[in-house]
LUMTOR-913725 format. One record per residue (C-alpha): residue in one letter; x, y, z. Coordinates in steps of 0.1 Angstrom, whole numbers, plus 2048, in hexadecimal, padded with zeros to 3 digits. Example, Ala and Ser with C-alpha at 12.3 -4.5 7.8 and 13.67 -1.06 7.14 Angstrom:
a87B7D384E s8897F5847 
//
This chain:
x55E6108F3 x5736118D6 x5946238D7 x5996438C3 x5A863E89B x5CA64889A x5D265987C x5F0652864 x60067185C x5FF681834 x61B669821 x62568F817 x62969C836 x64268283E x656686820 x6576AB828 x6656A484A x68168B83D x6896A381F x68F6C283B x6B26B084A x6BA6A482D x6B76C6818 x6CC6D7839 x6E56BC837 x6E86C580F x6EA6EC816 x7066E3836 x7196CE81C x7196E97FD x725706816 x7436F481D x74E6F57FF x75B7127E8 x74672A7DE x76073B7C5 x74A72D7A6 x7227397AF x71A7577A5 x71677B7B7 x6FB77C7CE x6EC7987E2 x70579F7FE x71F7887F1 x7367A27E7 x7357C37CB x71D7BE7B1 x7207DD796 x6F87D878E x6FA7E77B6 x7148017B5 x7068277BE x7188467C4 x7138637E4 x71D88A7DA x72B8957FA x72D8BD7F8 x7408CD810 x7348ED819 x73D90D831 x73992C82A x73E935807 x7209387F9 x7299467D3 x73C9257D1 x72490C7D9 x70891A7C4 x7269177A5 x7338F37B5 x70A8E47B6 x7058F3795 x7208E4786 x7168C4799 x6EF8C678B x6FD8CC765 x7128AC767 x70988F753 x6FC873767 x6ED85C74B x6D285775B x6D784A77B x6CE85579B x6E78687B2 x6E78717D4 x6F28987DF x6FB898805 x7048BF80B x7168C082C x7138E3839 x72E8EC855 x722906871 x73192487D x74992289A x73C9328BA x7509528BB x746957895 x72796789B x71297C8B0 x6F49708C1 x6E09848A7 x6D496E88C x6DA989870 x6FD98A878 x711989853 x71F96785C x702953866 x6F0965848 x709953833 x700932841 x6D993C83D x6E0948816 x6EE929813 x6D391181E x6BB924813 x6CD91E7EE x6D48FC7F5 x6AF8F37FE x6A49057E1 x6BC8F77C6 x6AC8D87AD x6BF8B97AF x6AA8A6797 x6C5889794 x6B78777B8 x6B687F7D8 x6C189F7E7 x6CC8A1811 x6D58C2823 x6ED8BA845 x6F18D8858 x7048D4876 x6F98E2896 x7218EB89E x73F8F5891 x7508D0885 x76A8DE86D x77A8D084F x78B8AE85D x76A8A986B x7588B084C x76F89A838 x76D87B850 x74E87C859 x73D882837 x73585D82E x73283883E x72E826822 x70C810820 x71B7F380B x7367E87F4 x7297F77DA x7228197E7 x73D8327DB x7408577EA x7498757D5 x7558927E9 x7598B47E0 x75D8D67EF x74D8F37E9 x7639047D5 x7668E87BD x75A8E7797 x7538CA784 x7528C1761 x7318AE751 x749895749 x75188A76C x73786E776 x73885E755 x75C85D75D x75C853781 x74683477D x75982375F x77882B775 x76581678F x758800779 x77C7F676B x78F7F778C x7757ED7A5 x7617D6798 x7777C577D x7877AC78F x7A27AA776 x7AA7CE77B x7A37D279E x7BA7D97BC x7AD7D67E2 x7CB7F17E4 x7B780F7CE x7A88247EA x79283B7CC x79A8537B2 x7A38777B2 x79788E794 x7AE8AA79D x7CD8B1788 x7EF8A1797 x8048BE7A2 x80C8B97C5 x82D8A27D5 x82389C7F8 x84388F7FD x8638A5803 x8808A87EF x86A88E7D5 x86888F7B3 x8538A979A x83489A78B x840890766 x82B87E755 x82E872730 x81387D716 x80185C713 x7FC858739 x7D585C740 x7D484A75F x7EE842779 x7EE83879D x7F984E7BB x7F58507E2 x7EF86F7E5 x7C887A7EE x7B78937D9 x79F8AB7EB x7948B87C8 x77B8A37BF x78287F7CE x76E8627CA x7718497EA x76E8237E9 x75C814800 x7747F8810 x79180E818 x78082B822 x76C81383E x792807847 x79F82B848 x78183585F x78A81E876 x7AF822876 x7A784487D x78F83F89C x7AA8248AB x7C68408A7 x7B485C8B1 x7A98478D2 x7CD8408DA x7D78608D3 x7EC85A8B6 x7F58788A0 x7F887287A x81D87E87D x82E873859 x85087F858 x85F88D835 x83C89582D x8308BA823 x8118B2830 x81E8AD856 x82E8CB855 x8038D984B x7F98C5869 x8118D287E x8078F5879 x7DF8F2879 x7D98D388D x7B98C488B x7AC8DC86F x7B98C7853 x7B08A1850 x7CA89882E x7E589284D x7CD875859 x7C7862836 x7E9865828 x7F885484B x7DF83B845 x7E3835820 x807836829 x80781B845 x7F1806829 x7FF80A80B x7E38147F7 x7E182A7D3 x7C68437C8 x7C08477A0 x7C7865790 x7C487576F x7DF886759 x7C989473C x7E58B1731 x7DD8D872A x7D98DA751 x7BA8CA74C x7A28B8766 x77F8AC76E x77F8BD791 x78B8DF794 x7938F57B2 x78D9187B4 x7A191C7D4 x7899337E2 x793944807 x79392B822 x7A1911838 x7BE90981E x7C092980D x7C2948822 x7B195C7FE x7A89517E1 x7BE9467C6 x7AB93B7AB x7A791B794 x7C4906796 x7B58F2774 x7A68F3754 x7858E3755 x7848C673A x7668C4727 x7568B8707 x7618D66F6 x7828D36FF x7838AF701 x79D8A56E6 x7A58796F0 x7938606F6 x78B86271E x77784271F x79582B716 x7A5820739 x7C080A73A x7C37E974C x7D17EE772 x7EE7DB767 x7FD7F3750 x7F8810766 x814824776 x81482379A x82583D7B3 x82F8477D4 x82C8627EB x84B86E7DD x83E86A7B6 x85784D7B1 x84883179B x8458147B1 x8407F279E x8257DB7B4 x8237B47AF x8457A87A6 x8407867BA x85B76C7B5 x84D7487BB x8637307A3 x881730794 x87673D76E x86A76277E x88C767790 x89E776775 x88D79376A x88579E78E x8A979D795 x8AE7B3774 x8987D0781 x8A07CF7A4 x8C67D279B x8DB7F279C x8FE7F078B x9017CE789 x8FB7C77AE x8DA7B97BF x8D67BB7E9 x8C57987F4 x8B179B815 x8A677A825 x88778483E x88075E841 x874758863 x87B77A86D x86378D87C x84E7A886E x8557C2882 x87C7BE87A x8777B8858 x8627DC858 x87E7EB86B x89C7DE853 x8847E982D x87E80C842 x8A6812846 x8AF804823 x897822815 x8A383D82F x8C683481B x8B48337FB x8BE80C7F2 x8AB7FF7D8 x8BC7E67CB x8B07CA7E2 x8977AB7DD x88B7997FF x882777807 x85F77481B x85375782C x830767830 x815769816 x803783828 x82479782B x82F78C80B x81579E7F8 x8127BB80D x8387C6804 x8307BA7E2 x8137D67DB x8287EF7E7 x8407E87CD x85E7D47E1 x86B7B47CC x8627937E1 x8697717DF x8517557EB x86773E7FE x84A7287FF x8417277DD x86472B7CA x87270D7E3 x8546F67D5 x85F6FF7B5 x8806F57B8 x87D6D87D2 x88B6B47C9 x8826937D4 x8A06917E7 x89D6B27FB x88F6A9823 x86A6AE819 x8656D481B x8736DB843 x8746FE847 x8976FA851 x8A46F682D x88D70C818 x8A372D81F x8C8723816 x8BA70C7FB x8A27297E8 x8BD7437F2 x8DA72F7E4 x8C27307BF x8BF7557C4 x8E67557C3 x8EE7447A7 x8D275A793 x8E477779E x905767793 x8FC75D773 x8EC77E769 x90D78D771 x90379D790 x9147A27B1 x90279C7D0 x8FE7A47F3 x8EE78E80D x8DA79B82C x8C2788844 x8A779C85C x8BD79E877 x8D17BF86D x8C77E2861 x8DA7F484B x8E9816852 x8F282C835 x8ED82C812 x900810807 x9167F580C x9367F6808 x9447D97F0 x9687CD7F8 x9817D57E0 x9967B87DC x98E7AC7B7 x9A278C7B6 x98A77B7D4 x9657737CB x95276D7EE x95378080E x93E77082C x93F77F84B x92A762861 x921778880 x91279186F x8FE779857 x90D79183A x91B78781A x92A7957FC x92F7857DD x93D7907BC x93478479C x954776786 x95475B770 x96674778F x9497507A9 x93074278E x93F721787 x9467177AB x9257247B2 x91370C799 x92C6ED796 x9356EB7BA x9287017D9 x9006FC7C9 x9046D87CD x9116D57EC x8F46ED7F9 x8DF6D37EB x8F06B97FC x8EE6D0821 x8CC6D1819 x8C36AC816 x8D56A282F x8C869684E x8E569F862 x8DC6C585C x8F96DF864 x8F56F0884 x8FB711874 x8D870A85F x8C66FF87F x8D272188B x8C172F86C x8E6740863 x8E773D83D x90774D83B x91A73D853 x90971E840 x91972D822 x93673382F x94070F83C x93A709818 x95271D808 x96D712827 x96C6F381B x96B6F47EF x9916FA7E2 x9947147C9 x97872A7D2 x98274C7DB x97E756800 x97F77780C x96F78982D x95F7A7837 x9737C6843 x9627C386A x9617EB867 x9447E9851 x92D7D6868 x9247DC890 x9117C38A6 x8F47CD8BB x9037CA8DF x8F27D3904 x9077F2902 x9067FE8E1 x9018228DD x8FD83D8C1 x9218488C7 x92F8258C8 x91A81D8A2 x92183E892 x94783C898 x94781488D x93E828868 x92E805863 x9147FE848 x9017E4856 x8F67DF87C x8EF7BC885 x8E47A98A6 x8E577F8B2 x8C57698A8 x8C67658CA x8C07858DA x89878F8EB x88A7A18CA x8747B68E3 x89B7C28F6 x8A87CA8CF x88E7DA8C8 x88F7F38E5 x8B47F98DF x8B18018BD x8908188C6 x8A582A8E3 x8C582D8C5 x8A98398B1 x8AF823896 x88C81089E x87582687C x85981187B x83B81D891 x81B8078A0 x80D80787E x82B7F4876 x83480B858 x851824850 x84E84186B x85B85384F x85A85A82A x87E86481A x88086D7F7 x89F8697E4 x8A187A7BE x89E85E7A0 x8BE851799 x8C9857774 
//
């Protein structure tokens, strides 16, 4: 008997299975590579053709103000697209009512669901929360939204808020220039706030002045009339939130008004959490100055949680009829005025990274001719926290630093501090005959450039490294004239005066032999032990005619086993300093139990300290 046929597979079956590997193999190869060219797809990141907004109306028990907050809501121009109203109705506490379900204060809550579920919302879907407990306002606030994507933006309003028909019209170009613009987009924006600016959180800080031609500025403060929430940081601040409530961490923000508010009603308020979060982040809400005590949002200040009766309208509302510029022109993000919690104008992204920027940092960090140079190199964060915390407390800001990290680098560079890239500026100035780029030489060698900028912009200059804080609100410069250079090598501390001496042994004869330390292979063992000054110092020992001076000792104390509070404040010193080669987990309990430790787990300022503008 014959045997059975075999049968060849289909030549296009096989060329299917050979394509399959090979089209993986392709796919594997192109998603190794960059992806910074192909367009937007879904899930890839925000996509404006995506974005949508959520109404989130708070709600209690005030029910003449909600029916004049939704219909100000409902009159709004929307331009057609569909919106989302989420009213979040709180309930009565326990002890606010009787069991009978016609007392007055339920009767509120029933008048105003019964409104509620009655009222048209013909701009898109309409949800009614009613919660089954009392929550209260921090509750309402936080729990209001989890945003659904990137491109899902929250609007949140209590109920004795009005709004202008201007405001969503306004709102999305405001995201659509600084949220979706890349160009004009910060991942340090946490939203917008429609309210008018009135309120310094911080105390003793400045009044709100703003010039006539000011539209739109930048500020930390949250507005809880009328503030639009991004998605990304609000996610972040939710989180925060749950990981410092779990620990029991209190959003304790000294030389705020707002923790003195915390203090006294707890848990009822939830402005405590954000701004200690905002804070510890660095992040800046959008406002609008539009004049006249005009604003898109308005509070009535009806009787409530904040207000013990009502008040009244703190604004004007601004509409068409009263509309009198041009609201629709925004400015690029870059020529915005940014400020702090103490309304002083902070100026973000002054990165140095080669020699040609130097100079006109140096020219706005300076303050009467005289610039503080901090090295963090190699120091480490926590320390380098510590030292920028005590230099505000003494309201110093007259200093530029020098940061080995990118990551740190560009937080302290949003927040408005002047940085350096030692990484960068060093491969901008490096020559052939420098030791490749060995850490060891990229300090003294892009801090001895920093130096002679200084000098030959007619500036004197003080020298600091990470390994000091600074007590007081200055230091005190020696007041010998006829010398130019005062090390003092333990400390890692230098002063140097500009003079027409200092700058030409600078530049014809301590420069080059910096250069030469620096090429060397035989390095010096004060730059192995990351001593710049003591470097420096050698230095000037050994070039004739260059002015030498020192340090009075008085103004500078070392961090020693038994160093006390006494011991420092009768030293009178300006600067406390401790050995490279001291446990950085022992000096930092010593200077937490000398209370001189001001950063907290979050690794930001335990404090904010205002100081008035100086004229």
């Amino acid at each position: 008997m014959a045997s059975p046929r075999r049968r060849s597979l289909p030549l296009r079956f096989l060329l299917l299975v050979l394509a399959v590997p090979l089209l993986l193999l392709f796919l594997l190869h192109r998603s190794s590579r960059p992806t910074a060219q192909l367009l937007p797809t879904a899930g890839s990141g925000p996509d404006p053709s995506r974005f949508s907004l959520l109404i989130k109306l708070l709600a209690y028990d005030r029910p003449a103000a909600l029916r004049r907050c939704l219909r100000s809501l409902a009159a709004a121009d929307y331009a057609g697209d569909r919106i989302a109203l989420h009213v979040m109705l709180d309930h009565r506490p326990p002890n606010s009512s009787s069991s009978n379900a016609a007392s007055p204060l339920l009767a509120a809550s029933h008048e105003i669901l019964a409104f509620v579920d009655a009222f048209p919302w013909p701009h898109g879907e309409k949800r009614v929360h009613y919660r089954a407990a009392n929550a209260g306002l921090q509750a309402q606030w936080i729990e209001a939204w989890w945003p659904g994507s990137d491109d899902e933006f929250a609007f949140v309003v209590e109920d004795d808020l009005e709004v202008s028909p201007l405001y969503y019209r306004f709102l999305k170009s405001v995201v659509m220039k600084y949220y979706y613009d890349r160009e004009n987009y910060s991942p340090y924006v946490f939203g917008a706030s429609l309210q008018r600016p009135r309120f310094v959180a911080g105390r003793h800080g400045n009044k709100i002045q703003l010039d006539s031609e000011t539209r739109l500025f930048l500020y930390q403060m949250v507005g809880t009339w009328g503030q639009l929430l991004f998605p990304k940081p609000w996610k972040e601040f939710r989180l925060w939130y749950d990981e410092h409530k779990t620990n029991g961490i209190k959003p304790i923000l000294q030389g705020m008004k707002t923790t003195g508010w915390y203090k006294k009603m707890g848990e009822r308020i939830w402005t405590p959490w954000f701004i200690k979060f905002v804070h510890s982040r660095g992040y800046f809400n959008i406002y609008t100055n539009f004049l006249k005590e005009r604003a898109l949002s308005v509070s009535h200040r009806d009787a409530g949680v904040n207000y013990g009766k009502s008040v009244g309208p703190d604004s004007t509302l601004l509409d068409e009829k009263n509309l009198d510029f041009n609201i629709w022109r925004l400015q690029p993000l870059k020529k915005l005025k940014w400020y702090d919690f103490c309304f002083s104008e902070v100026l973000p992204g002054r990165i140095v990274r080669k020699l040609s920027e130097l100079d006109s940092v140096l020219k706005s960090v300076q303050l009467k001719g005289t610039v503080v140079f901090v090295s963090l190199y190699s120091i480490e964060e926590r320390f380098a926290r510590n030292l920028i915390c005590h230099l505000e407390k003494g309201g110093m800001h007259n200093y530029i630093f020098l940061v080995d990290s990118s990551e740190f680098l560009d937080d302290l560079a949003h927040r408005g501090y002047p940085v350096i890239d030692a990484i960068e500026f060093f491969q901008s100035i490096k020559m052939s005959n420098f030791m490749g780029s060995a850490d060891i030489i990229k300090e003294p060698l892009v801090s001895s450039y920093v130096i002679k900028s200084c000098l030959d912009l007619g500036y004197n200059l003080w020298v600091l490294n990470g390994n000091m804080i600074t007590l007081g609100s200055e230091l005190t410069e020696p007041l010998d004239q006829s010398l130019d250079f005062f090390p003092s090598e333990p400390a890692g501390l230098m002063f140097i005066r500009s003079s027409p001496d200092s700058k030409k042994a600078w530049n014809e004869l301590i420069m080059t032999k910096v250069k030469a330390m620096c090429s060397s292979t035989d390095l010096s063992a004060s730059l192995k032990q990351k001593n710049f000054v003591r470097m420096l110092a050698k230095v000037l020992e050994n070039s004739a005619g260059v002015r030498v001076g020192k340090l009075n000792e008085g103004m500078r104390a070392e961090l020693e086993p038994n160093s006390s509070n006494r011991s420092i404040s009768e030293d009178k010193s300006n600067v406390l300093f401790w050995s490279h080669s001291r446990a950085s987990d022992s000096v930092q309990r010593q200077l937490a139990y000398l209370d001189l430790w001001l950063v907290d787990s979050d690794l930001s300022c335990t404090a904010v300290v205002c100081h008035q503008k100086q004229k």
